[in-house]
N, CA, C and O atoms as a Maestro MAE file, in Angstrom:
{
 s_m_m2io_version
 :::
 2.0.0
}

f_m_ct {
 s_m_title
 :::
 protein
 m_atom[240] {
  # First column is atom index #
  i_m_mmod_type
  r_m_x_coord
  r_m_y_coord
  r_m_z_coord
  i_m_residue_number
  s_m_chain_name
  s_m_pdb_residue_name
  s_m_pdb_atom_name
  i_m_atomic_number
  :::
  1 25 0.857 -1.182 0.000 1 A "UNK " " N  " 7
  2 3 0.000 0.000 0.000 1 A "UNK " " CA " 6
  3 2 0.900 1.240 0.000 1 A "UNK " " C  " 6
  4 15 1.894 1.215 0.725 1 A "UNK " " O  " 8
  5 25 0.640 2.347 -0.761 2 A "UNK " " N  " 7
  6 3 1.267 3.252 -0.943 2 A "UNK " " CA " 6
  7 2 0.798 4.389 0.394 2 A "UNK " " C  " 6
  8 15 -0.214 4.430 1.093 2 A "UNK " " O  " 8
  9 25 1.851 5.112 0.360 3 A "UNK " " N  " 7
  10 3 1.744 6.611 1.313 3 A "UNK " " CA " 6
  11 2 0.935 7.295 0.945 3 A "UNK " " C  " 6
  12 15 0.246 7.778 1.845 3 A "UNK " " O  " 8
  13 25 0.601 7.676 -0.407 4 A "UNK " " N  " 7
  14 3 -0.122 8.029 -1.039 4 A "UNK " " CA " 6
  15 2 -1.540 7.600 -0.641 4 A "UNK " " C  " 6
  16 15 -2.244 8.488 -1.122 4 A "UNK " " O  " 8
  17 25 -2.247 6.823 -0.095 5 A "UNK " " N  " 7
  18 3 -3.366 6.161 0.233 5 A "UNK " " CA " 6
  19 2 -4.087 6.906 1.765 5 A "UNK " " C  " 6
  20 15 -5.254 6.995 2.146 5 A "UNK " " O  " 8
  21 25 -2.669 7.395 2.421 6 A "UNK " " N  " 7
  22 3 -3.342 7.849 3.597 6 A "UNK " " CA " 6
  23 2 -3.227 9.327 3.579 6 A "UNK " " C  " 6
  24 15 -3.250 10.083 4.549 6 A "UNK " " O  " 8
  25 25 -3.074 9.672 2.097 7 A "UNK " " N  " 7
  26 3 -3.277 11.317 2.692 7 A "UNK " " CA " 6
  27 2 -4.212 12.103 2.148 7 A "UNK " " C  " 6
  28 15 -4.198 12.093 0.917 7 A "UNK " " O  " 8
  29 25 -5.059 12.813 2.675 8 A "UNK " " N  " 7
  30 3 -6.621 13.526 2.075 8 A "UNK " " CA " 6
  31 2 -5.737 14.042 0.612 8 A "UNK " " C  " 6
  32 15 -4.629 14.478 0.298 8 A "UNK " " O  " 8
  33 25 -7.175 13.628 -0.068 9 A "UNK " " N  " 7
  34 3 -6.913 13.926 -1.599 9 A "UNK " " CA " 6
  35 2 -6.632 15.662 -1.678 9 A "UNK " " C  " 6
  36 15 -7.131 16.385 -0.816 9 A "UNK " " O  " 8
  37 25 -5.911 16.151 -2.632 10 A "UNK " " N  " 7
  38 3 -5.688 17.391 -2.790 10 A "UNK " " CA " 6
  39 2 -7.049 18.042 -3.418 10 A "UNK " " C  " 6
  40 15 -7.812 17.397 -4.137 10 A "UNK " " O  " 8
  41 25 -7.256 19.447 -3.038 11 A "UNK " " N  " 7
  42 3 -8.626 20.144 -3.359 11 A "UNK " " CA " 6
  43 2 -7.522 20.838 -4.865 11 A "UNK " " C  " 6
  44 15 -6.396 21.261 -5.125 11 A "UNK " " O  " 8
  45 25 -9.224 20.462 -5.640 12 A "UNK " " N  " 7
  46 3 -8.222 21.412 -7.129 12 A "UNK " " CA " 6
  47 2 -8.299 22.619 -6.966 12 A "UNK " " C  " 6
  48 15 -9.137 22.977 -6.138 12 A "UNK " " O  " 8
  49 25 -7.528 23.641 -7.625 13 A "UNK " " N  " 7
  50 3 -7.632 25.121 -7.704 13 A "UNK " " CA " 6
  51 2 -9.343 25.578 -7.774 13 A "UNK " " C  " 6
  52 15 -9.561 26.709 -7.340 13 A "UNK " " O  " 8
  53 25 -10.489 24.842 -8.250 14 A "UNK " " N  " 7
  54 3 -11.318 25.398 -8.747 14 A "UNK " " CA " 6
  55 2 -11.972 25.078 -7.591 14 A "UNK " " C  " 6
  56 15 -12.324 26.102 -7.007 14 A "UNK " " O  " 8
  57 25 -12.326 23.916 -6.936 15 A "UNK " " N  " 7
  58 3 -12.771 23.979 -5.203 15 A "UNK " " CA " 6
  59 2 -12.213 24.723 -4.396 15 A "UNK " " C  " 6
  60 15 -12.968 25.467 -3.770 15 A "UNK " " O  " 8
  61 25 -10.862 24.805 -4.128 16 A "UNK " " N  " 7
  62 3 -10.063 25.764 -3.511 16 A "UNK " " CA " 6
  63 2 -10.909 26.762 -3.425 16 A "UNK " " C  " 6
  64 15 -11.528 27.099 -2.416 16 A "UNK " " O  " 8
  65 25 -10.963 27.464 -4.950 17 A "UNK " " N  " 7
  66 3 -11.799 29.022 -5.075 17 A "UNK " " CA " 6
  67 2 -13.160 28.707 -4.729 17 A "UNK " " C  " 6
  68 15 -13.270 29.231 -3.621 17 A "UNK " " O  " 8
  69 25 -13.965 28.315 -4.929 18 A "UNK " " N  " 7
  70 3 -15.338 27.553 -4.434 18 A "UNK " " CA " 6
  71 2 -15.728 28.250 -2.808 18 A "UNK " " C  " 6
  72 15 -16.419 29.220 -2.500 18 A "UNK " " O  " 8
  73 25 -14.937 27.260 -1.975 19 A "UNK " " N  " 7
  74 3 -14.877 27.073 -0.522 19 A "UNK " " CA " 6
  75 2 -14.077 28.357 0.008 19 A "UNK " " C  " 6
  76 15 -14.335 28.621 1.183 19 A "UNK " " O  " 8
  77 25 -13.350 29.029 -0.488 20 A "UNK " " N  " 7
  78 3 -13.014 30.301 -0.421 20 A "UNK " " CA " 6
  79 2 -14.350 31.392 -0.581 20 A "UNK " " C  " 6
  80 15 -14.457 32.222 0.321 20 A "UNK " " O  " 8
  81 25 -15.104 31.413 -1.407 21 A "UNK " " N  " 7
  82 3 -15.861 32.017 -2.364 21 A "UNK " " CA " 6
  83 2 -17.389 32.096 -0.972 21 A "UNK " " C  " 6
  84 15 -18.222 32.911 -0.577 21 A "UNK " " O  " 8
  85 25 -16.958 30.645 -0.694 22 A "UNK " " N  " 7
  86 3 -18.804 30.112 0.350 22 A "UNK " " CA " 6
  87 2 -18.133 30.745 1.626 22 A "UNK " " C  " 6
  88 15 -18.951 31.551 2.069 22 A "UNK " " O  " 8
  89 25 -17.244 30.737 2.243 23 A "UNK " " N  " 7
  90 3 -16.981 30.580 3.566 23 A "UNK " " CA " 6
  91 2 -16.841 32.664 3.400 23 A "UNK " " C  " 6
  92 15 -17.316 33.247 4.375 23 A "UNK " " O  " 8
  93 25 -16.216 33.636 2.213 24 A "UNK " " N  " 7
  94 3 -16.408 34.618 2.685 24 A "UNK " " CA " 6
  95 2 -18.031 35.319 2.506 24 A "UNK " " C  " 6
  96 15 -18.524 36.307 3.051 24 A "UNK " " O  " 8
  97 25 -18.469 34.572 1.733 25 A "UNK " " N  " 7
  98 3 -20.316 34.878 1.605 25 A "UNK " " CA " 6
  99 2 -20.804 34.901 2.918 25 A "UNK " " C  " 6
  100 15 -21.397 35.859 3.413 25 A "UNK " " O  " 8
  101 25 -20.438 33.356 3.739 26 A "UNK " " N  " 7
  102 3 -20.846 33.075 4.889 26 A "UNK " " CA " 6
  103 2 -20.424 33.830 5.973 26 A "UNK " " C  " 6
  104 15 -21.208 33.685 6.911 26 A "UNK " " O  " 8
  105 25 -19.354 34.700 6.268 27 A "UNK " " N  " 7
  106 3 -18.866 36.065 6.949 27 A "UNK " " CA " 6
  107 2 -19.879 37.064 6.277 27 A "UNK " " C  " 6
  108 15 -20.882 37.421 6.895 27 A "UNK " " O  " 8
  109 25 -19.648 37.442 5.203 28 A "UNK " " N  " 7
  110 3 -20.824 38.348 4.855 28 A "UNK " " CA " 6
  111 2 -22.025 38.529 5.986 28 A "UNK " " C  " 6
  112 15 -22.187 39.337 6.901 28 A "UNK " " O  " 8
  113 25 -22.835 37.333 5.466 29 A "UNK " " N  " 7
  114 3 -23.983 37.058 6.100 29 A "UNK " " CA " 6
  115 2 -23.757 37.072 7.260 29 A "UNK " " C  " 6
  116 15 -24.158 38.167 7.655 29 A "UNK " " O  " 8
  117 25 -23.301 36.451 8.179 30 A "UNK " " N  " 7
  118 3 -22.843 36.722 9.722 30 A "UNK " " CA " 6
  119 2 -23.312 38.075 10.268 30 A "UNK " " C  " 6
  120 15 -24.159 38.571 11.012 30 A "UNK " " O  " 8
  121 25 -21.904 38.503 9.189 31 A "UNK " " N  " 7
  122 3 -21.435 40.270 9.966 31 A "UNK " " CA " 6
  123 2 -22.825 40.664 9.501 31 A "UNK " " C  " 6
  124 15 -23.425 40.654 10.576 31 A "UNK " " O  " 8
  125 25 -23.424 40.892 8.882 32 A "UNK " " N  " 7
  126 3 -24.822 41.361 8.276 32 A "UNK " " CA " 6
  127 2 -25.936 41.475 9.457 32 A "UNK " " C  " 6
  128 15 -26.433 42.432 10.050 32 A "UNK " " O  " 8
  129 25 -26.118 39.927 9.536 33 A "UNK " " N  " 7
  130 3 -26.989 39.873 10.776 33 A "UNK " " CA " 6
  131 2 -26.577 40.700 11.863 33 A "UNK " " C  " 6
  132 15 -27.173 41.719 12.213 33 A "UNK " " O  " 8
  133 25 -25.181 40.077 12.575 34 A "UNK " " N  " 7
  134 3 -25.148 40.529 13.649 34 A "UNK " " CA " 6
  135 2 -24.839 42.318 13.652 34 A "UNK " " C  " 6
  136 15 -24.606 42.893 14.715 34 A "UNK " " O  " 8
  137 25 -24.872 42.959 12.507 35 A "UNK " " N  " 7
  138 3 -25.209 44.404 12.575 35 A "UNK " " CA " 6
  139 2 -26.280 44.530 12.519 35 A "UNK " " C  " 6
  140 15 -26.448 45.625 13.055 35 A "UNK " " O  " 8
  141 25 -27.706 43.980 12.082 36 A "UNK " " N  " 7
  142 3 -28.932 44.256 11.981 36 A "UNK " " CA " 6
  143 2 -29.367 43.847 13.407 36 A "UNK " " C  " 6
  144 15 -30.227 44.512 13.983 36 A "UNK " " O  " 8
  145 25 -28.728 42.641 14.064 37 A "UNK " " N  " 7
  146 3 -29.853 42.791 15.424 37 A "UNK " " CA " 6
  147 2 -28.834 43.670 16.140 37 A "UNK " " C  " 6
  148 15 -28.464 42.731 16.845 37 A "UNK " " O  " 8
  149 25 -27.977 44.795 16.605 38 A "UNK " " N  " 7
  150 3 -27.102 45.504 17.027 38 A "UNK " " CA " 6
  151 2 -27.801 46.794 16.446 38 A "UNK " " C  " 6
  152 15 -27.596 47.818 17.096 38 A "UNK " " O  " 8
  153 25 -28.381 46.875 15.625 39 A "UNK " " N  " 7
  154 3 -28.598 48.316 15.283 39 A "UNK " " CA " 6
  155 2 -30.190 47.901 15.617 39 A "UNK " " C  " 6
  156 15 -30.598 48.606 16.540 39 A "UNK " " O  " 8
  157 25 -31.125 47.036 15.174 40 A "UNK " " N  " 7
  158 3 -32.026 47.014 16.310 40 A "UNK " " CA " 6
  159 2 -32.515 47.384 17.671 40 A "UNK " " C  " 6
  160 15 -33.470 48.027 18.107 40 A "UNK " " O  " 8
  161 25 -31.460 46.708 18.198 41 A "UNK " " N  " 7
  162 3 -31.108 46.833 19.979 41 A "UNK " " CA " 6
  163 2 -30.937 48.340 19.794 41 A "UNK " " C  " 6
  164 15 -32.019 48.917 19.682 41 A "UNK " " O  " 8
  165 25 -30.098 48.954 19.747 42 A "UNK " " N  " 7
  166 3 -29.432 50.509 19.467 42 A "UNK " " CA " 6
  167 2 -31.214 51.525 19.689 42 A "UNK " " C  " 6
  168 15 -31.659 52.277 20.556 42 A "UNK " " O  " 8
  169 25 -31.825 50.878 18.147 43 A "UNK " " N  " 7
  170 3 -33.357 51.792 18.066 43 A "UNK " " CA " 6
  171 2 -33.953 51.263 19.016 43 A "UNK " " C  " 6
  172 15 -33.662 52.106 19.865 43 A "UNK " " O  " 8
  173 25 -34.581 50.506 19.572 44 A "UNK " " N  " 7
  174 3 -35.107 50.136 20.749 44 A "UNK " " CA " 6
  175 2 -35.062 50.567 21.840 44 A "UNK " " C  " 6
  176 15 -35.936 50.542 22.707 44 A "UNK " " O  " 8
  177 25 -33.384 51.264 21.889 45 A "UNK " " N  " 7
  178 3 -33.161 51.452 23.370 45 A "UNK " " CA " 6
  179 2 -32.228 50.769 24.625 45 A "UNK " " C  " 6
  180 15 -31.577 51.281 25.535 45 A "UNK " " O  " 8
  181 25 -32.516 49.208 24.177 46 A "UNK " " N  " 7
  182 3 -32.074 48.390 24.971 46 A "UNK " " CA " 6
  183 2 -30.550 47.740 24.817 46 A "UNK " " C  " 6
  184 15 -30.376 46.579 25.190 46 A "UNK " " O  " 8
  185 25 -29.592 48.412 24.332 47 A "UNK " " N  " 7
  186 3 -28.591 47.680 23.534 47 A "UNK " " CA " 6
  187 2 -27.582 47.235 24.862 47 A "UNK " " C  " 6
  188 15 -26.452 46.841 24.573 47 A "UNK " " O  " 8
  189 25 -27.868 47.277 25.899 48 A "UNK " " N  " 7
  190 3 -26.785 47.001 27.096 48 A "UNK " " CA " 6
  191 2 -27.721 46.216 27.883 48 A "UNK " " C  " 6
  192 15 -27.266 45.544 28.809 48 A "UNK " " O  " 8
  193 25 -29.274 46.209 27.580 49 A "UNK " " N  " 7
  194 3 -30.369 45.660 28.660 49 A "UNK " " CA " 6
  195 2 -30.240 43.941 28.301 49 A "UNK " " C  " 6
  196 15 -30.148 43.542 27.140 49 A "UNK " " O  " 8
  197 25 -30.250 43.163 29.307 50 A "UNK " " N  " 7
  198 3 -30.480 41.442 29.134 50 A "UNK " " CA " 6
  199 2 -31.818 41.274 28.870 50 A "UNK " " C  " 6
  200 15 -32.687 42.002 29.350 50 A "UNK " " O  " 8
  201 25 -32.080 40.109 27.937 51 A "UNK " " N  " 7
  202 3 -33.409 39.684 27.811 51 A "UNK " " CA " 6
  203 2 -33.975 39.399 29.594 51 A "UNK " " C  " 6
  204 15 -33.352 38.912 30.537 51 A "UNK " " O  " 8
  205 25 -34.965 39.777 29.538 52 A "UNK " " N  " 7
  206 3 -35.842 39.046 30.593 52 A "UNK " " CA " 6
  207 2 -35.997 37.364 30.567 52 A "UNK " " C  " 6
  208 15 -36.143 36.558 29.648 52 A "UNK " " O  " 8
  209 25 -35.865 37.206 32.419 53 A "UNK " " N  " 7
  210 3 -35.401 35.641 32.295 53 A "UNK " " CA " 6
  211 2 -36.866 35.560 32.178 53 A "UNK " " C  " 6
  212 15 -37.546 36.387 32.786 53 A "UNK " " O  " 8
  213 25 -37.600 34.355 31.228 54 A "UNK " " N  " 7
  214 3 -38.467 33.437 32.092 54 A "UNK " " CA " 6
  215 2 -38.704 33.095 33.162 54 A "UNK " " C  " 6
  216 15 -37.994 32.437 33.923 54 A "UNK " " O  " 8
  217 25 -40.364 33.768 33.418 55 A "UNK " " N  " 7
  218 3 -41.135 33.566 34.502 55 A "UNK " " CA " 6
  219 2 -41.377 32.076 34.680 55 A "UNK " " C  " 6
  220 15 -41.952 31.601 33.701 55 A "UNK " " O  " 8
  221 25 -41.094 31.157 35.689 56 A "UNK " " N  " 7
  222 3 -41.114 29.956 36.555 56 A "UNK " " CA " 6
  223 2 -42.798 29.892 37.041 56 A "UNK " " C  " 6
  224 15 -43.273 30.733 37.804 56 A "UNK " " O  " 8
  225 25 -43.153 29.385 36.784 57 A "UNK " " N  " 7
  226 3 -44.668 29.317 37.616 57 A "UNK " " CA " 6
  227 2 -44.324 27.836 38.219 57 A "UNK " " C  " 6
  228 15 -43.603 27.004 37.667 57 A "UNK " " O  " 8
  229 25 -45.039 27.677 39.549 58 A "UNK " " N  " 7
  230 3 -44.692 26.280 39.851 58 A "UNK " " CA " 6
  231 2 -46.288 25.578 39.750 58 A "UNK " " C  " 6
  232 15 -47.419 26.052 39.853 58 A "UNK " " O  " 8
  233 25 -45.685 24.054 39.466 59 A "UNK " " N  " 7
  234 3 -46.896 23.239 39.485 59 A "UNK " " CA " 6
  235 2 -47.610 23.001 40.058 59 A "UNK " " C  " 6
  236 15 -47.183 22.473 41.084 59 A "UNK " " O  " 8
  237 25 -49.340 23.134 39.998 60 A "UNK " " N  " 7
  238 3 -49.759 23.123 41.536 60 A "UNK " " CA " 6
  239 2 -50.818 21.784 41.153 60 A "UNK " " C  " 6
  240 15 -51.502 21.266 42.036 60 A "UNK " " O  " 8
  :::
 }
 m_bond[239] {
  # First column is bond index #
  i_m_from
  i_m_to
  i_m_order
  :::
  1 1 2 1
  2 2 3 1
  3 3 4 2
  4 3 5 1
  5 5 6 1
  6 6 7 1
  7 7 8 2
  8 7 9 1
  9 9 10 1
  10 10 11 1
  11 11 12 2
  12 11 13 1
  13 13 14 1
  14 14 15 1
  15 15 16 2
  16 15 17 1
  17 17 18 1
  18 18 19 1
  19 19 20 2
  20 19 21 1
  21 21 22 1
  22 22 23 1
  23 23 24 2
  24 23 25 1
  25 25 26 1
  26 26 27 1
  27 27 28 2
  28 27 29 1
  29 29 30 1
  30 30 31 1
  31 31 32 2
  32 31 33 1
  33 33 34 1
  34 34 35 1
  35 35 36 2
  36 35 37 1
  37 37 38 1
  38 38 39 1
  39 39 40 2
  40 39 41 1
  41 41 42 1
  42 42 43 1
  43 43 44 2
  44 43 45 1
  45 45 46 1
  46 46 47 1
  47 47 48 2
  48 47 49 1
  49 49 50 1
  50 50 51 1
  51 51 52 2
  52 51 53 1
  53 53 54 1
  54 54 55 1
  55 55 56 2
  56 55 57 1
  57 57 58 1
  58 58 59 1
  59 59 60 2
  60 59 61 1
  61 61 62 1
  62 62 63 1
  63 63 64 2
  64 63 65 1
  65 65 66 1
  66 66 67 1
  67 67 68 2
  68 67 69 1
  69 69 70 1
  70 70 71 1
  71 71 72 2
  72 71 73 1
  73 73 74 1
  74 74 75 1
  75 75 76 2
  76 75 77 1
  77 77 78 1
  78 78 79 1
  79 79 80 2
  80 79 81 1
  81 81 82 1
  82 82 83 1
  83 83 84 2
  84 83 85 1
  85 85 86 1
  86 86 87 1
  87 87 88 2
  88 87 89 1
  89 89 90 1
  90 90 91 1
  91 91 92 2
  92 91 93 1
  93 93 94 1
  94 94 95 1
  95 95 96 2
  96 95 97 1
  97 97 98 1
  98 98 99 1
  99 99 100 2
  100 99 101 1
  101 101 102 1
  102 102 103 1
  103 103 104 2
  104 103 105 1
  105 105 106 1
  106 106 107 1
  107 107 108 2
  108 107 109 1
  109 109 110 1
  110 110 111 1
  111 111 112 2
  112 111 113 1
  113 113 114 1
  114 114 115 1
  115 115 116 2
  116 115 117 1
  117 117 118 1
  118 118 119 1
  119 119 120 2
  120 119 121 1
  121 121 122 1
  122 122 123 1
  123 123 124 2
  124 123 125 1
  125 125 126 1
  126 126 127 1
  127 127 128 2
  128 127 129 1
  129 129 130 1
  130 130 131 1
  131 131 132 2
  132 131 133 1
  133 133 134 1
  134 134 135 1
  135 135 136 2
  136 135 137 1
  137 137 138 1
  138 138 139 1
  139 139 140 2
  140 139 141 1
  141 141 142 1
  142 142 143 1
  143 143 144 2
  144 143 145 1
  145 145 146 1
  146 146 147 1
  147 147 148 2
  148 147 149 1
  149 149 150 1
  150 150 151 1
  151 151 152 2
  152 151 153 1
  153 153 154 1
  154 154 155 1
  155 155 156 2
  156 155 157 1
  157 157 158 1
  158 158 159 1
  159 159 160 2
  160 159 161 1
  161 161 162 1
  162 162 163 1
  163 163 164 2
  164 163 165 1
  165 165 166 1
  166 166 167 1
  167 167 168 2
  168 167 169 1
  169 169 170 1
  170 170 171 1
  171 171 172 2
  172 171 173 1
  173 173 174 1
  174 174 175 1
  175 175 176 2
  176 175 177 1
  177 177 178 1
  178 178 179 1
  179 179 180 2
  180 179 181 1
  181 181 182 1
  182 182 183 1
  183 183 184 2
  184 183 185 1
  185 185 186 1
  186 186 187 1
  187 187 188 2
  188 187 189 1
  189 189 190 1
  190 190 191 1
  191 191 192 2
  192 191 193 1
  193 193 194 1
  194 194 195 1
  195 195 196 2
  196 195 197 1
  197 197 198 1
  198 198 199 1
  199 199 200 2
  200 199 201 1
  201 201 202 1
  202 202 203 1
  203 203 204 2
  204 203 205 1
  205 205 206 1
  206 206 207 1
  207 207 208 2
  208 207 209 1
  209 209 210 1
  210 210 211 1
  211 211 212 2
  212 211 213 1
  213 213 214 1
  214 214 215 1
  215 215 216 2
  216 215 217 1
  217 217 218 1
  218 218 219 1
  219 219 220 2
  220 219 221 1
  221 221 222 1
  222 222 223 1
  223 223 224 2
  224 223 225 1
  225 225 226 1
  226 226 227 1
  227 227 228 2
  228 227 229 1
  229 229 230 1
  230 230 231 1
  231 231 232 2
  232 231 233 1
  233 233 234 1
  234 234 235 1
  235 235 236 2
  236 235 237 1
  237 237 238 1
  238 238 239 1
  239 239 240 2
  :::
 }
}
């Protein structure tokens, strides 16, 4: 058995660019969101306030 057998196949130049291409889209989108709920919070008011915990009612 060759050496060759145990090592992950090489990505071609054109996947390379691919998975390059998805993963900075996928930052895009990220940073996107997390400026839209940040500038949300901001208009609201609440941008330092914690969500409210859930109210516990007990079982009776």
């Amino acid at each position: 058995m060759s050496l060759k057998s145990y090592n992950r196949p090489q990505l071609s130049v054109a996947a390379l660019a691919r998975r390059e291409a998805l993963m900075a889209f996928q930052n895009r989108v990220a940073e996107s969101v997390k400026n839209d709920v940040l500038k949300k919070r901001q208009d609201s008011g609440n941008a330092t306030e914690q969500v409210p915990a859930k109210k516990e009612y007990p079982i009776s």
